[in-house]
N, C-alpha and C positions, 0 to 999 in steps of 0.2 A: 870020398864024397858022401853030402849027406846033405836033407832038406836043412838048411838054418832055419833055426827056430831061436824061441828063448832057451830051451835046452840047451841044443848044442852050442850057444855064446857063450853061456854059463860055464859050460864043463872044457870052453876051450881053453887049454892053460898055454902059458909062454914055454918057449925054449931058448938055446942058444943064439939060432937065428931064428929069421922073421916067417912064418910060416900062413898058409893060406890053406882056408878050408870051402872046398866050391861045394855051390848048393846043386842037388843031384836035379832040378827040374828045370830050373831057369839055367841054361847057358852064357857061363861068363858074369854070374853075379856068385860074391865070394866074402867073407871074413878074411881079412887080415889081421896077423897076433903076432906083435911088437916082441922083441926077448922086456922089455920094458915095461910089459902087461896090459900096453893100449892096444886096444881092438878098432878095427873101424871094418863098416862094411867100404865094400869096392864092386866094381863093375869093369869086365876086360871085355875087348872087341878088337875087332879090326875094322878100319874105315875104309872107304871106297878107295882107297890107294892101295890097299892090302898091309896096311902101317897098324903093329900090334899099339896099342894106348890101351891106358891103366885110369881110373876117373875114378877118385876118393869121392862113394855117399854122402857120407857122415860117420863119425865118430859113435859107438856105440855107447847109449843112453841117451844122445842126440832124438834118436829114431827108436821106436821098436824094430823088430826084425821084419814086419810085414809094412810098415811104412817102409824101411830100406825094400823091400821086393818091390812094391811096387814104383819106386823109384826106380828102381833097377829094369822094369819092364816099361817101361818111357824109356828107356835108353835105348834099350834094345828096339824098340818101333822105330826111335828115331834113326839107330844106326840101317835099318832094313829098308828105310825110306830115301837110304845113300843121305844120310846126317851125318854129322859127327859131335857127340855131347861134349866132348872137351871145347871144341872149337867155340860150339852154341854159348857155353858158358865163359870162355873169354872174351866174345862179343857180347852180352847179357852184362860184366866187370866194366867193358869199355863204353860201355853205352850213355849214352847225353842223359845225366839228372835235371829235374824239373830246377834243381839249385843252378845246375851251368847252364842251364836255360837264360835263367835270370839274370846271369852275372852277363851272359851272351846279350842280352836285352839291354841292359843298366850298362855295357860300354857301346851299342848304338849310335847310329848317327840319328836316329827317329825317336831316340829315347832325348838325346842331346837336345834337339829341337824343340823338345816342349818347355813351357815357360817354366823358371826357376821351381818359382811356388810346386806346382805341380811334378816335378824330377822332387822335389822333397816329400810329397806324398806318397808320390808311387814308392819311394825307397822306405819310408817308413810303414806301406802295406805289405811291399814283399817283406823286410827284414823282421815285422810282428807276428806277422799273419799266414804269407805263404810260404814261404821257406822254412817255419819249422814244423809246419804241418804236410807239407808236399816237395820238399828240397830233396828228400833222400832219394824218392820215387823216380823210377824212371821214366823220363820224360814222354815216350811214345805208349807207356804202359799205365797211363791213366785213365781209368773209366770214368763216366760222367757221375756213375756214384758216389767216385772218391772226390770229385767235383762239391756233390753234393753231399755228403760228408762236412767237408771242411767249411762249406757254407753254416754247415747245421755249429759246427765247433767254433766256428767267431762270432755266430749270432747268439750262442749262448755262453759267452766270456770263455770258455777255455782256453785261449791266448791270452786274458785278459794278464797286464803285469804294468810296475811302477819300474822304470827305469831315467837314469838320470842321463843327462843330456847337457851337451856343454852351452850350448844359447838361452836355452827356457828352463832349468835345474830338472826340476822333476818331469817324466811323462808318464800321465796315466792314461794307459791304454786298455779298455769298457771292453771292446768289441760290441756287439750292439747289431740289430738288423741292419741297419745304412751303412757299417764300416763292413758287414758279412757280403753285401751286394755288391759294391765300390770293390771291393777286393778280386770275387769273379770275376768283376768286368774287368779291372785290370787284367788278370788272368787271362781272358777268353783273348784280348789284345794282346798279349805276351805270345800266345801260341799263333793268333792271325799273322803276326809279325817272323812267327819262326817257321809259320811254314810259307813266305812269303821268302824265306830267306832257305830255306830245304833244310833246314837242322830238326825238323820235327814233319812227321806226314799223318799226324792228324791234329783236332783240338775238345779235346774231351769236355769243353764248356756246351759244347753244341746240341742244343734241347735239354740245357738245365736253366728250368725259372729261376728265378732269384726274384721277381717282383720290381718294383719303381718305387720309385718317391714320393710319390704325386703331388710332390711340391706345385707342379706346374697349374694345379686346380686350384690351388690356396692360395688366393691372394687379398689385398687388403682392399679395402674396399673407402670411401672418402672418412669413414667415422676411423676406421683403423690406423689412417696416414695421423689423422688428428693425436687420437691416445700413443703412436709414434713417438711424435715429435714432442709431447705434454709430456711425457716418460725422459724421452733424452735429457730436454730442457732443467729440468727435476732432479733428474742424476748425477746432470753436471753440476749444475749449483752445490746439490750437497755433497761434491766430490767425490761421488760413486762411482764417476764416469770419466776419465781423462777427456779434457778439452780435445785432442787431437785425435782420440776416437771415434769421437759426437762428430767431429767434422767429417771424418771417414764415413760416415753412416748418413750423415744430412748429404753427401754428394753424394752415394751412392743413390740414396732413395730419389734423388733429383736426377739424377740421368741412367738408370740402366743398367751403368756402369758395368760389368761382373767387380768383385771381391779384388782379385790381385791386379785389374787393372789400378787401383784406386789406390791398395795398401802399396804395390811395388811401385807407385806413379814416382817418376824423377824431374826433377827442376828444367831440363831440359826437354820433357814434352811439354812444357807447357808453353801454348801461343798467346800471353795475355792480350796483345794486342786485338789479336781475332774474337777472342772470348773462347778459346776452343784448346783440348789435348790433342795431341798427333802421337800416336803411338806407332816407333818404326815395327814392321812385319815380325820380329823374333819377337814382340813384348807382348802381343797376341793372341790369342788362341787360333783364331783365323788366320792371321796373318803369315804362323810358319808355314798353312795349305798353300794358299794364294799371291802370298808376295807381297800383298798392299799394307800400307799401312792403315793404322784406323783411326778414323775422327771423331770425338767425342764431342759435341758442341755442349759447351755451361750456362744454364741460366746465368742471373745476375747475381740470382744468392749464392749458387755453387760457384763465381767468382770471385765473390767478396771475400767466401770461405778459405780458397789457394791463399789469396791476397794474404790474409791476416799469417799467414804460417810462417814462423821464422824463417828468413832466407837462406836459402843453402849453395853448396856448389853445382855445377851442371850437371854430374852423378847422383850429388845427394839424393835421399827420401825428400820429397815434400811433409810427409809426415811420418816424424821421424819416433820409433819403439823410445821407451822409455830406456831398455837395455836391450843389449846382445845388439847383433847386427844389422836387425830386422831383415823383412818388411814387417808390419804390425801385424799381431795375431788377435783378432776380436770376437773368437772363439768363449772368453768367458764373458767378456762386457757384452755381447748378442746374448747371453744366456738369459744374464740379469736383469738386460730391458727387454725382452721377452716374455718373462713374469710379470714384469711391472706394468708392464702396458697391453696386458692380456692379449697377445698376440695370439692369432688365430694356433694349438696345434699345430706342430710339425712343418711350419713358416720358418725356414731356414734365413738365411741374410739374401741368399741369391734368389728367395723368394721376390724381395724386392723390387730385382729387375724384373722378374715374370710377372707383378703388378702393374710397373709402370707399361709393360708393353700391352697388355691386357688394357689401361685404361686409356692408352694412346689410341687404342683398335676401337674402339668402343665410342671414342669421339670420332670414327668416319676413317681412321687413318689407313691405306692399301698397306697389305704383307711387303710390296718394295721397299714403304717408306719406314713399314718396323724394321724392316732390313737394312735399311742405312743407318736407323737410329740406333739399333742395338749391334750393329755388327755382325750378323750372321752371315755363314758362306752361301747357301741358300737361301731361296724362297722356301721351301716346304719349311725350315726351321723358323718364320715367321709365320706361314701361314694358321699353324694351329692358334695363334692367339687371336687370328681375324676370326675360327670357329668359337674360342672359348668367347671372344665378346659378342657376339651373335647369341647364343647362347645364354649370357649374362642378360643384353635388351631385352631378351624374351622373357626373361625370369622378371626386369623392372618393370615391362611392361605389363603382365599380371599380376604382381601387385598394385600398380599405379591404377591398373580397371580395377583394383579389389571392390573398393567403396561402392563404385558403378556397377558395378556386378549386384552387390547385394541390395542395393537398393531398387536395383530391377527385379528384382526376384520377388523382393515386399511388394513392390506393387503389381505385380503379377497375382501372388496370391489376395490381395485385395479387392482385384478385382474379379476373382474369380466366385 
């Protein structure tokens, strides 16, 4: 026996058979020497059974000899604790990755239920985004550091890659703050879901900021609607903009709509009769919570617009991708009328619909009546656009006294 050091690994040579050199302080931590001339350190004990087990360190160059001791001395605390390391480490091997998390999540019944559009985002956040930065990890052993880590790594492109794709050829994926955000949140849902189901008993999203959009603040205002629609109008004509687009975009901005109610809309929700869409419960975002289906009622221009669109079958798109299998992605034509019509900063398309409800509230309208027009499952999800237009009057309203302000002031000091 003798203290292992780098010395004695050094000067321990092989033989015929496999021999073991125990270190004279620690009990049951040891060198093993291969006739083959591998070394590894080891660790012997007995476990609360009184069952002798043998636990391979590491292979030496692996570890120094004091890394391997103090390995070796976690063992031993734990075997003193009535632990056993081999065991700990087969369960540690067996344990749920943040990847079979996800694979657990993505064959779901609650993952299933969400609208198509959306089951294609979230697979392409986890498959960019979370999976190769937190798949390996085990699942119950993520801190909200490593949370916040991987926020930091997709908001500053280190996921970023081109990959190709068999509906839309190329995909380039930025990462960017909004894809780093949208990604946790998915995540923080992944884990609410897994411990809702006991495959996980914590969720390490829990007290990491990530920030908001604040799309909900930016909205257009009556000059904005105008340079809209002078931009669309403009784009189309000079063929910058497919005609079936522009129509996408004139009904959204006319009812509310969200994005894939419009792009995924099929021939058979539409009521031309009534002037209205009917969207059954699965086609939804509300409707997988609640059941109901949702009604969109069309102006006369957003009817005109269904009208004009080539007839299809009772599946078909109403407005049908130029290629692959849609629904339509208006992810670069939003980009381009966005420049051109100097839209406000960071006005998203789904800004749109938080404009029109914003200006619906603003003409008198109750948090109900936003709620039946835009489909929300609550009131408090309407409500905040009754404070944003509240808010908004206040702001016209001192402007609109501006004039009368200052001309009170003049004759104030006039007559002073």
């Amino acid at each position: 026996m003798a203290k292992i050091s780098k010395r004695t690994v050094d000067a321990a040579a092989p033989s015929p058979k496999r021999a073991f050199i125990w270190d004279a302080t620690l009990p049951g931590f040891g060198l093993l020497v291969l006739p083959t001339s591998a070394k590894s350190y080891i660790f012997q004990y007995r476990n609360s059974e009184g069952r002798s087990r043998r636990a391979t360190i590491a292979k030496v160059g692996a570890l120094t000899p004091e890394q391997a001791r103090s390995a070796a001395e976690a063992m031993s605390a734990q075997v003193k604790a009535g632990g056993d390391p081999l065991d700990a480490r087969s369960a540690a091997r067996n344990a749920l990755t943040a990847g079979q998390l996800f694979d657990a999540y993505l064959a779901s019944q609650a993952f299933k239920a969400k609208a198509e559009s959306t089951r294609r985002t979230d697979e392409g956040r986890i498959k960019r985004h979370l999976r190769p930065l937190l798949g390996h990890r085990h699942a119950d052993k993520l801190m909200p550091e490593d949370v916040r880590r991987a926020f930091a790594a997709i908001r500053d492109g280190k996921t970023a890659l081109v990959e190709k794709t068999r509906k839309r050829g190329l995909a380039r994926v930025r990462g960017g703050e909004g894809a780093a955000r949208k990604s946790i949140l998915l995540l923080a849902a992944i884990y609410a879901w897994g411990r809702a189901e006991r495959l996980v008993s914590i969720n390490p999203t829990e007290g990491v900021e990530v920030g908001s959009d604040g799309e909900r603040d930016i909205v257009l205002d009556l000059d904005g609607y105008a340079r809209l629609f002078q931009a669309l109008a403009a784009m189309e004509q000079q063929k910058r903009i497919r005609a079936n687009v522009a129509a996408v975009i004139r009904v959204i901005a006319m009812t509310g709509a969200r994005l894939s109610e419009i792009t995924a809309l099929r021939w058979q929700h539409i009521d031309a009769q009534a002037g209205r869409i009917i969207l059954p419960p699965a086609s939804h975002k509300t409707g997988r919570k609640t059941g109901k289906p949702r009604i969109i009622y069309l102006p006369g221009a957003a009817q005109e617009i269904i009208a004009d669109q080539p007839a299809g079958g009772a599946d078909d798109f109403v407005f049908t991708p130029s290629k692959g299998e849609g629904p339509l992605s208006l992810k670069k034509p939003w980009k381009a009328l966005h420049a051109k019509a100097k839209l406000p900063e960071g006005l998203g398309i789904h800004g749109l619909r938080h404009s029109l409800a914003t200006l619906f509230a603003m003409t008198g309208a109750q948090a109900s009546q936003v709620m039946a027009a835009l489909g929300h499952r609550n009131l408090s999800s309407s409500q905040r656009y009754i404070h944003f237009a509240e808010a908004a009057r206040a702001s016209v309203a001192e402007r609109a006294a501006a004039p009368a302000l200052a001309g009170l002031a003049s004759a104030a000091k006039g007559g002073q």
